[in-house]
N, C-alpha and C positions, 0 to 999 in steps of 0.2 A: 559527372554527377558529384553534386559536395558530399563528405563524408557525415552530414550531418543525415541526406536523403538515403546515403546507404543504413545508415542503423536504425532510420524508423524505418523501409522497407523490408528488414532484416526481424525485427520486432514489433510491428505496429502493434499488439494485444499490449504487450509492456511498457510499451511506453502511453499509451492512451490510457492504462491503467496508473501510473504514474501521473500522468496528470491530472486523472480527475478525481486523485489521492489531494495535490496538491489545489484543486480546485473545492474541495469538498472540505479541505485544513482551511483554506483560506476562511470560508465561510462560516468554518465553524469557531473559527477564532474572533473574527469579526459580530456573528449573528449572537453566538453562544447558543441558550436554549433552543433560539428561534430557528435557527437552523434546520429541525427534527423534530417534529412534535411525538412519534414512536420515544427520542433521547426524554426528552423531555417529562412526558408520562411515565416513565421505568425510573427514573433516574430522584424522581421529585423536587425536595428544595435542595441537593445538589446539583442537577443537572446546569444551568449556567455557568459556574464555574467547570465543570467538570468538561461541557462542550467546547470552553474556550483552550482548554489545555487539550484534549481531545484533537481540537481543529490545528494548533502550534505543531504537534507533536504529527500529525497524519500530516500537513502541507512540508514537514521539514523530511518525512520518509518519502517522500513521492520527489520531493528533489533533489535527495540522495541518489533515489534509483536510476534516474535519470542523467545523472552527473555521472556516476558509474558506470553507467552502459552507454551513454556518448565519448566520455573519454577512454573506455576499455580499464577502466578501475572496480575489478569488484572489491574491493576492503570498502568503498562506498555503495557499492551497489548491495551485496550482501547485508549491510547494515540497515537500508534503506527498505529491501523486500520484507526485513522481520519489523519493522517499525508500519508500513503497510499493512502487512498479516496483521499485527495489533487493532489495527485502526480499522480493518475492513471487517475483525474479528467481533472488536465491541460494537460497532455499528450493528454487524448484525444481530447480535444479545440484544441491544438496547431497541431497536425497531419492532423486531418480533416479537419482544416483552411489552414495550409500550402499546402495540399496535393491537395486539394479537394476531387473528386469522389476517387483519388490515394487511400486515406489515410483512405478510411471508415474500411477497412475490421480491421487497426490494432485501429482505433480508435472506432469501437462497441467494440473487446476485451476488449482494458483499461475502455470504459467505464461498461461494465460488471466486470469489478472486481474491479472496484470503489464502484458501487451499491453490489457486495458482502461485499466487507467490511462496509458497511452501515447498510447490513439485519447481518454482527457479530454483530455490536457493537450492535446493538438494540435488540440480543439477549442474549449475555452479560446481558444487564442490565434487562431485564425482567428476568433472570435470580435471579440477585440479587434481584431486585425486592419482589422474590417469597421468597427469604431466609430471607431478611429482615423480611417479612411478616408472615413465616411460625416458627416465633418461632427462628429463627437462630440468631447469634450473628453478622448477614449484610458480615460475609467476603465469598467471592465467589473466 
């Protein structure tokens, strides 16, 4: 088995989180407003600009996270889940504000894979934590 099938076996939630980080950047770089019409409503005569950077910045953390936990790099990966938590964070402010009652169902999602990528990173580092501590030479 390639080492690419052991690390989505290993993680599938993260990394299909990851990519529909970088699926959902894509689009929103591309679409801007259009993208989200929850973005769009909360956000008013920013929202366009505001979804295009929005969508740069969320497709450039989902394949950080990715880069990171395929090549066993968290200094990218780490960077990548708090750039995710952003992006999965305002989506959900921005849906459940535009939408209102509309917007809850896709805005608990984002916000539960916001707070998943909060309990990685915090396990990440208690990771390193342990290795630092156990004698290891700190890299995780």
């Amino acid at each position: 088995m390639t080492l690419w099938r052991d690390r989505l076996y290993a993680n599938p939630f993260g990394t299909m989180a990851a990519v529909a980080a970088i699926v959902l950047g894509i689009l929103g770089a591309v679409l801007g407003d259009d993208v989200s019409r929850g973005m769009a409503n909360s956000l008013a005569n920013s929202a366009d600009v505001v979804a295009h950077l929005w969508g740069v910045a969320f497709a450039v953390g989902g394949a950080l996270k990715l880069i990171g936990l395929y090549r066993h790099r968290t200094t990218m990966e780490i960077p990548g889940l708090w750039v995710m938590f952003g992006g999965y964070s305002f989506y959900s402010l921005t849906v459940t504000t535009g939408l209102q009652v509309h917007g809850l169902a896709a805005g608990t999602i984002s916000a539960a894979l916001a707070v998943g990528c909060l309990l990685k990173v915090r396990l990440i580092m208690r990771q390193a934590r342990w290795v630092a501590g156990a004698g290891g030479d700190g890299t995780v």
